[in-house]
C-alpha positions in Angstrom: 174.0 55.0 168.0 177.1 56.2 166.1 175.6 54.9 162.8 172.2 56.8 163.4 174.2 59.9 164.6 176.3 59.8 161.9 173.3 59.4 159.2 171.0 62.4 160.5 174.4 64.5 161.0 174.8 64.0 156.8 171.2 64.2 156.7 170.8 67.8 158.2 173.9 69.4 158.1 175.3 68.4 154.4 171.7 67.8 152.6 168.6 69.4 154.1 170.0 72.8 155.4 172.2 73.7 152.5 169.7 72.6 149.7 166.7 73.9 151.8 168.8 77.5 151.7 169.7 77.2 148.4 166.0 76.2 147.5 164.9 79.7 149.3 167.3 81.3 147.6 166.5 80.2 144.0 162.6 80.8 145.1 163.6 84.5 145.9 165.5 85.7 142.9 162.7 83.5 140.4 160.8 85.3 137.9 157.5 83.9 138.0 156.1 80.7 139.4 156.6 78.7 136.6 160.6 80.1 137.8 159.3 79.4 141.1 158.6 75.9 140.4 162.1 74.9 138.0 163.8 75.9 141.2 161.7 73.6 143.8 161.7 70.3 141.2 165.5 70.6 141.1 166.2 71.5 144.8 163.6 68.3 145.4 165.8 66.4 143.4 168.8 67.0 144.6 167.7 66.5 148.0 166.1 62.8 147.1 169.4 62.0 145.3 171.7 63.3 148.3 169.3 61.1 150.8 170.0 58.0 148.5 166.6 58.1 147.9 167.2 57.5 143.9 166.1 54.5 142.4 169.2 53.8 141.7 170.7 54.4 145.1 167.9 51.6 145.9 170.6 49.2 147.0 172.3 51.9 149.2 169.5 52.7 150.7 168.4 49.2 151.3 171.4 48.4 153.3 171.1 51.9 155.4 167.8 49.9 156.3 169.2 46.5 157.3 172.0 48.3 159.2 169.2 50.2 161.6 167.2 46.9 161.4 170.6 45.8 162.9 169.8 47.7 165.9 166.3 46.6 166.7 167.7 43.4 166.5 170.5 44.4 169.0 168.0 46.1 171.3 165.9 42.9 171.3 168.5 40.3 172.1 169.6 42.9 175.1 166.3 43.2 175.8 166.2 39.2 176.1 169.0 38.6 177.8 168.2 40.9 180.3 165.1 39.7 180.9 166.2 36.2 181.0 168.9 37.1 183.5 166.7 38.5 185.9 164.2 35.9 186.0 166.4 33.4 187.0 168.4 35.4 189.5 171.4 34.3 187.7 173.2 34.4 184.2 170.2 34.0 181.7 170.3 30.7 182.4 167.1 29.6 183.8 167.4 27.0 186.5 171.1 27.8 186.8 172.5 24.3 186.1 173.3 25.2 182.7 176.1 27.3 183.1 176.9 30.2 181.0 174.5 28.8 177.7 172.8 31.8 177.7 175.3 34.3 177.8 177.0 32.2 174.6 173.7 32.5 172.9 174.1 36.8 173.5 178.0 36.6 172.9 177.0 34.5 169.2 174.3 36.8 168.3 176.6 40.5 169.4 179.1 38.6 167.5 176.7 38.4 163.9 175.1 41.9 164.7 178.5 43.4 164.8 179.7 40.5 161.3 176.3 41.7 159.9 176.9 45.7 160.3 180.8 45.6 159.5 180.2 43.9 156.0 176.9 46.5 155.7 179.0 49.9 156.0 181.9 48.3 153.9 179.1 48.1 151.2 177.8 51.2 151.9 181.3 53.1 151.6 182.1 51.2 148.6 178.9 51.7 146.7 178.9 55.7 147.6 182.4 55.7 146.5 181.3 53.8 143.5 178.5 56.0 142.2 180.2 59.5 143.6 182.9 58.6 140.9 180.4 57.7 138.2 178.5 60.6 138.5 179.9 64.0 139.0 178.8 67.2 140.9 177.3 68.2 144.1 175.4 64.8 144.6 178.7 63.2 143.9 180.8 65.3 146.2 178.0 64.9 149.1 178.1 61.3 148.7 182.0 60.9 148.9 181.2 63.1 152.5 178.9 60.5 153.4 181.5 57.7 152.6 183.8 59.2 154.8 181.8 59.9 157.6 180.8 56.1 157.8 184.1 55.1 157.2 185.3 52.6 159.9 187.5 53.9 162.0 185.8 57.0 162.1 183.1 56.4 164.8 183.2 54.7 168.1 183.3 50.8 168.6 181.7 48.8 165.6 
């Protein structure tokens, strides 16, 4: 939940609203529409650049997908273990003459969801880092925000 929060937070509040104002603006004081239409293209691309929608932010973005894949994954192996639990009464572990298997089975699978999206935002941080100092400007400053609002430490319990 922090990791989504976090993402539409950036999402909204550093990209959309501030480019879609400055878009309106640019719209308002343009000469003509062929004005009208310099001004969209580059508030468009800013915007898909910001939202690591670049194809070279492709990497970025792919691992901004596995981390929310991270928690369908999550989501199903509560879901399971839930389940499991309450059909048997007990644990999650059926007949009950197994002992705690099935809660090591959860414990093992939290333990590489939370391996899994650790090493994820460590490559996420690094690589915004790494292209905000490549680059300069706004898409560079907006991705050093990002960086930092993912940085562990920052959000609740990873």
């Amino acid at each position: 939940m922090w990791f989504c929060n976090t993402l539409q937070t950036y999402l909204v509040t550093v990209v959309l609203i501030p480019q879609t104002a400055r878009m309106h603006k640019e719209l308002r004081v343009a000469a003509d529409v062929d004005g009208m239409i310099v001004a969209h293209t580059s508030c468009v691309k800013h915007m898909m650049d910001q939202l690591c929608l670049g194809a070279k932010l492709q990497p970025l973005r792919d691992a901004i997908l596995e981390v929310l894949d991270l928690g369908i994954q999550l989501e199903y192996a509560r879901a399971e273990h839930s389940g499991a639990a309450t059909l048997s009464g007990t644990d999650g572990d059926g007949d009950g003459s197994m002992g705690n298997r099935g809660n090591d089975g959860y414990v093992i699978v939290l333990r590489q969801i939370q391996a899994d999206f650790a090493r994820l935002v460590r490559f996420i941080c690094g690589g915004l880092r790494s292209v905000a100092r490549a680059v300069s400007g706004e898409d560079a400053v907006r991705w050093d925000v990002l960086a930092d609002m993912l940085q562990p430490g920052h959000g609740e319990d990873m």
